[in-house]
C-alpha positions in Angstrom: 0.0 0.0 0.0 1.3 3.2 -0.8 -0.6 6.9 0.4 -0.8 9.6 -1.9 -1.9 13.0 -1.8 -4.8 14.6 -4.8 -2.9 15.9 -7.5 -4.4 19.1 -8.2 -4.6 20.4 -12.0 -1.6 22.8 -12.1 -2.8 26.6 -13.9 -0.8 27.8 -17.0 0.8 31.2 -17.2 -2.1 32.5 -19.2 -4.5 31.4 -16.1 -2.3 32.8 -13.5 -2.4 35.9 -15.3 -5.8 36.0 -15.8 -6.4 35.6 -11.9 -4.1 38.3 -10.7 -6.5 41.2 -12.9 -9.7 39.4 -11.6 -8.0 39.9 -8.4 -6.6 43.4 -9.1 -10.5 44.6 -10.6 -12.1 43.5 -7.4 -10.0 44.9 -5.0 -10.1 48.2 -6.1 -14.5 47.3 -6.6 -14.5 46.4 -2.7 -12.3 49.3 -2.4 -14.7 51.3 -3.9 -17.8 50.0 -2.1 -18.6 48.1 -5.4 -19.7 44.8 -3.7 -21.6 43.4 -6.3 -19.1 43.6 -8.5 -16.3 43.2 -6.7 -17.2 40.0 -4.9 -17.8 38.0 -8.2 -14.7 38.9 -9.9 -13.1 37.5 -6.8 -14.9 34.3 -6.7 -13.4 34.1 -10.2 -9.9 34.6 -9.5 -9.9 32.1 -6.8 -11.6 29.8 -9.1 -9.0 30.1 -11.9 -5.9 30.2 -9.2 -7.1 29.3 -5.9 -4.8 31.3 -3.0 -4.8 31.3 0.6 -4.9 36.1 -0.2 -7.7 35.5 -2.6 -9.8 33.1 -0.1 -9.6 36.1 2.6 -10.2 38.7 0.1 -13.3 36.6 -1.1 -14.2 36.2 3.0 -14.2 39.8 3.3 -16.0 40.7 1.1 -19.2 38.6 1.8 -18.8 39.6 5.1 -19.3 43.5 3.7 -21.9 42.4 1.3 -23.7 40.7 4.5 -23.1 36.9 3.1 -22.3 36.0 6.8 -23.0 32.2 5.9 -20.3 32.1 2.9 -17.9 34.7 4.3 -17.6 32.1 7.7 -16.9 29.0 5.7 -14.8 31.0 3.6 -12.8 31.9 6.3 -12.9 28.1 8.0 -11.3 27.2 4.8 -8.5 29.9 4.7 -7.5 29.4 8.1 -7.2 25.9 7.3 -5.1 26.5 4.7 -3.1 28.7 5.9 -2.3 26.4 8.9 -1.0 23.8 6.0 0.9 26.0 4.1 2.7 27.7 7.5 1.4 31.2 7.1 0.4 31.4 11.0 -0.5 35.2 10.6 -3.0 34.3 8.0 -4.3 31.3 9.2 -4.8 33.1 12.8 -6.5 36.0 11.2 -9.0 33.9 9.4 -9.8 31.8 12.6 -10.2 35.0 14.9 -13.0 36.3 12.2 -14.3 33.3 11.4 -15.1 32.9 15.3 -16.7 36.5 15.5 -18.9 35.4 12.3 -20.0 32.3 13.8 -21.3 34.4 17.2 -24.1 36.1 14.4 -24.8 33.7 12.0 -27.9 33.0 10.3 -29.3 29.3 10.9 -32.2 27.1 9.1 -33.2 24.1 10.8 -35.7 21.8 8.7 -38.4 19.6 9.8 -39.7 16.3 7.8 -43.2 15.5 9.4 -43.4 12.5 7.4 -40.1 11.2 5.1 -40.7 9.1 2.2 -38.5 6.7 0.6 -35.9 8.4 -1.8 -37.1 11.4 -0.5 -34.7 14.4 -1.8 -34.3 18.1 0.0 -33.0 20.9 -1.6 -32.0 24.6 -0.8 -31.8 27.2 -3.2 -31.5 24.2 -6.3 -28.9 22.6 -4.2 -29.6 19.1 -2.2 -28.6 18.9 1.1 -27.3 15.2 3.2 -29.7 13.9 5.0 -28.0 14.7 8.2 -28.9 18.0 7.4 -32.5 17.8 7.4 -32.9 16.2 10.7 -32.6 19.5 12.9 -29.5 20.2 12.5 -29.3 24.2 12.4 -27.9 24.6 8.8 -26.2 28.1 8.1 -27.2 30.2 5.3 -26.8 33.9 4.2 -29.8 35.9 5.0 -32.5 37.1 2.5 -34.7 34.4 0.3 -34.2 31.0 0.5 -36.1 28.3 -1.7 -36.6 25.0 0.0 -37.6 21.8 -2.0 -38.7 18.4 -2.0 -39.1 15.5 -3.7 -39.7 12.1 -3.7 -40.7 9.0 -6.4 -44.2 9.0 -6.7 -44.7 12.0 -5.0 -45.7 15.4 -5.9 -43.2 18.2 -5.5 -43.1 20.6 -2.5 -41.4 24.1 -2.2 -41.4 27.4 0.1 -39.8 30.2 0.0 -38.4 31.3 3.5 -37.3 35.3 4.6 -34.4 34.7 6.4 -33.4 37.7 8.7 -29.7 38.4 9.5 -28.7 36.6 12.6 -28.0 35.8 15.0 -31.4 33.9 14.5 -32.6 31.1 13.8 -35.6 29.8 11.6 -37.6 26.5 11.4 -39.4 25.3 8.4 -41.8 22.5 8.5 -41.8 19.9 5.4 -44.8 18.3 5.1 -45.5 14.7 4.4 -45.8 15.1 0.6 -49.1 13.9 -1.4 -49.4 11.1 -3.8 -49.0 11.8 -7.7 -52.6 10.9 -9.3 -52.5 7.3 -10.6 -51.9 7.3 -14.5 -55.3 6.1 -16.4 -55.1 2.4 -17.2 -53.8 1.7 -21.4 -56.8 1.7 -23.8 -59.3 4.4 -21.5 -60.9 6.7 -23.2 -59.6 10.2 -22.1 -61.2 12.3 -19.5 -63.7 14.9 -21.0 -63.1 18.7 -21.7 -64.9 21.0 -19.4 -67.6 22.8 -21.0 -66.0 25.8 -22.0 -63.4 23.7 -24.4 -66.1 21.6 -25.8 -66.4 21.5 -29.8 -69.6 23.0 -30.2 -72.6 21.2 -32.4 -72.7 20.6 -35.9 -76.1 22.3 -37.3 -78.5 20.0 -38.0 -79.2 19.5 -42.0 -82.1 21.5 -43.5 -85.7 19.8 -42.3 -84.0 17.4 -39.2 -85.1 18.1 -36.0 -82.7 19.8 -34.0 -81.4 17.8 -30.3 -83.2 18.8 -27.3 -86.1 20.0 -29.7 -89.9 19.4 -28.8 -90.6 15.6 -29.1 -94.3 16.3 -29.3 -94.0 18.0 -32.3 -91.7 15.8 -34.3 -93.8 12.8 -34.0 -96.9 15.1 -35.2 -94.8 15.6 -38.2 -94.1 12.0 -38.6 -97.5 10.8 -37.9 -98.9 13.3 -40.4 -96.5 12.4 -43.2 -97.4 8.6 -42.5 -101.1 9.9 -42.9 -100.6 11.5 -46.2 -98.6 8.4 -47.5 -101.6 5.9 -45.8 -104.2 8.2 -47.6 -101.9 7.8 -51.0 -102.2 4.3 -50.5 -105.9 4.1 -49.8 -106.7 6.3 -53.1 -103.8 4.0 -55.4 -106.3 0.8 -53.7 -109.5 2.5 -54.5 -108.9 3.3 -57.9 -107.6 -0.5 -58.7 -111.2 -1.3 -56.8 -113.1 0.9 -59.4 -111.5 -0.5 -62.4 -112.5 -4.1 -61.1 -115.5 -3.2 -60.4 -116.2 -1.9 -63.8 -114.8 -5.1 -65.2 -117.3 -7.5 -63.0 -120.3 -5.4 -63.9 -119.3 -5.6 -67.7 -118.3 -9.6 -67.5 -121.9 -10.0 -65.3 -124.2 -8.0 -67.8 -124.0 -10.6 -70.4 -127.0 -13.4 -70.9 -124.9 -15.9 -69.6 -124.0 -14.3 -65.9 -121.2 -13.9 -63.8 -118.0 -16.5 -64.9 -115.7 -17.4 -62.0 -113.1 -14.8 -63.3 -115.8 -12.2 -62.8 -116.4 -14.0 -58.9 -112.5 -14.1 -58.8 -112.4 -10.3 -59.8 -114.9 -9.3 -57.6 -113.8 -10.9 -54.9 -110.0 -8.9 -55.1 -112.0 -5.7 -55.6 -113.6 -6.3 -52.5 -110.2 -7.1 -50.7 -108.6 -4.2 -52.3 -112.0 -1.7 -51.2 -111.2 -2.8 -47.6 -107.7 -2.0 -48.2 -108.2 1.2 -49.8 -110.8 2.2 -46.5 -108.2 1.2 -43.5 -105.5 2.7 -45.7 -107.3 6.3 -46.1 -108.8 6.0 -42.7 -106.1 4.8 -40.7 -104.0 8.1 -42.9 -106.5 10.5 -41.8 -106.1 9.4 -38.3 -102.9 9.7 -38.3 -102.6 13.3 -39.9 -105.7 14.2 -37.4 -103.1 12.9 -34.6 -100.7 14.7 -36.2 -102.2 17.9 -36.5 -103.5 17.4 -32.7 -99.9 16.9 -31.1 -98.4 19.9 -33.4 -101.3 22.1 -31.3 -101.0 20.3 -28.3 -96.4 21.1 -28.6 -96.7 25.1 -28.7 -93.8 26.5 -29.1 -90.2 24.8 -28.4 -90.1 26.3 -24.8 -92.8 23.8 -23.5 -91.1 20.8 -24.7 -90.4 19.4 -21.5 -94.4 18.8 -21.1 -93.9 15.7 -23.7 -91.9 13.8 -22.6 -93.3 10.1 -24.3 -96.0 10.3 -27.1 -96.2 7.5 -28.9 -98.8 6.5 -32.2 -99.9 2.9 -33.5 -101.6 1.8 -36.7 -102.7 -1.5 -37.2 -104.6 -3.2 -40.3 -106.6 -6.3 -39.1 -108.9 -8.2 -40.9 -112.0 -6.3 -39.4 -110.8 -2.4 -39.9 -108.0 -0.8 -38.9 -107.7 1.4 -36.1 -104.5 4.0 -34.7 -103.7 4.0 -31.1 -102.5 7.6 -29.6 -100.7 6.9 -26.3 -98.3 9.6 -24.0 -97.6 10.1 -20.6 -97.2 13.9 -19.6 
């Protein structure tokens, strides 16, 4: 076995020179009372070529810009550091202000009423150990804070926190998180719009009765059309009778009487006369039905008044007869 230390990519000239004016800019910034500026150009420079004078410079000023959170750790770090590279005056510096930072730092501690498996925490897009969800008192620079959670099959939580410059300290509560809606099973049909995104309805072709129109009426339409067709029929039968009529009286004015083709004609014109009178009466009841339940509808407004009307023709042997039935 054999212990070795991280090797750490070495920067080129062209990054070490690129650090010192980062550096250069945002010392001059904080030395102008630039912070916003100033602080991010330092961040850079340390990123490029981290230092032990860059860390500090960082520290500071987060501590001006009222980061207390990052300027402490940055601080833990360069005193660290320093101790390990032998600056004592350095590393003593950084300790002695990361101490007075710690005194009036700003703390979170978060709550899980109810953890679920996988369950995920994050703070400000960042996730945090699970340790640090359990109470612990987790420092963070005041201002807004954006806490998150997840979990498989779960739906997403998130708050956003004020966090007021410490020392303080404030709880937030995570609760137990709900379960996503189950997924509809393959093959069902999809839930429906609501009404306001509904297609609306195609118009009903010239001479069809339109939905939710008065039922009444339409069948006194019907029944009088049947009734003019039954009354066609009757006079196409009646006229047939006549002519076989007129046949039978010519075939049975003879001296020699009636044949059996006259009794045979006679006998259809008598079938086709009883045809011809249920026909044409069972058509003019119907267009008398017909014209009693267009009277009886009124106007489309008291449709709901019919709500079952129903007619029946028969044809028996005897007569025919039509049957108006309806319950109201």
């Amino acid at each position: 076995m054999s212990l070795t230390s991280p090797l750490w990519a070495q920067p080129t000239p062209a990054d070490k020179a690129l650090a010192e004016g980062l550096f250069q800019d945002g010392k001059r910034l904080m030395d102008e009372g630039k912070l916003e500026e100033a602080c991010p150009k330092l961040a850079e420079s340390q990123r490029v070529d981290p230092t032990v004078g860059t860390l500090l410079n960082l520290a500071v000023c987060h501590e001006k810009e009222g980061k207390t959170a990052s300027a402490w750790a940055e601080f833990k770090e360069a005193s660290a550091l320093a101790t390990s590279a032998g600056q004592q005056d350095r590393a003593q510096f950084a300790a002695r202000r990361g101490s007075e930072l710690e005194a009036r730092l700003t703390r979170l501690v978060l709550e899980v009423a109810q953890a679920a498996p996988g369950m995920a925490i994050m703070l400000n897009g960042q996730e945090l150990s699970a340790t640090a969800a359990t109470g612990s008192g987790i420092p963070v620079d005041p201002g807004t804070a954006t806490v998150e959670a997840r979990a498989p099959g779960k739906q997403p939580w998130s708050q956003q926190v004020t966090l007021d410059p410490g020392p303080s300290t404030t709880r937030v509560t995570i609760p137990p998180l709900a379960d996503v809606a189950a997924a509809a099973p393959a093959g069902a049909p999809p839930p429906a719009p609501p009404p306001s995104t509904q297609a609306r309805p195609e118009a009903a072709a010239p001479g069809a009765p339109r939905a939710g129109g008065n039922p009444m009426r339409t069948l006194g339409f019907v029944a009088g059309g049947v009734g003019l067709a039954g009354i066609g029929v009757g006079a196409v039968f009646g006229i047939l009778t006549m002519q076989k009529a007129g046949d039978v009286e010519a075939g049975c004015s003879g001296n020699f009487g009636c044949s059996r083709a006259d009794v045979e004609a006679n006998e259809n014109a008598l079938t086709s006369a009883m045809v011809s009178n249920i026909a044409i009466g069972a058509g003019l009841a119907c267009v008398g039905a017909g014209v009693v339940m267009v009277l009886m509808s009124g106007s489309s407004e008291k449709a709901a008044a019919a709500e079952r009307v129903w007619i029946a023709p028969s044809v028996a042997s005897d007569g025919g007869r039509v049957t108006l039935g309806g319950r109201w």
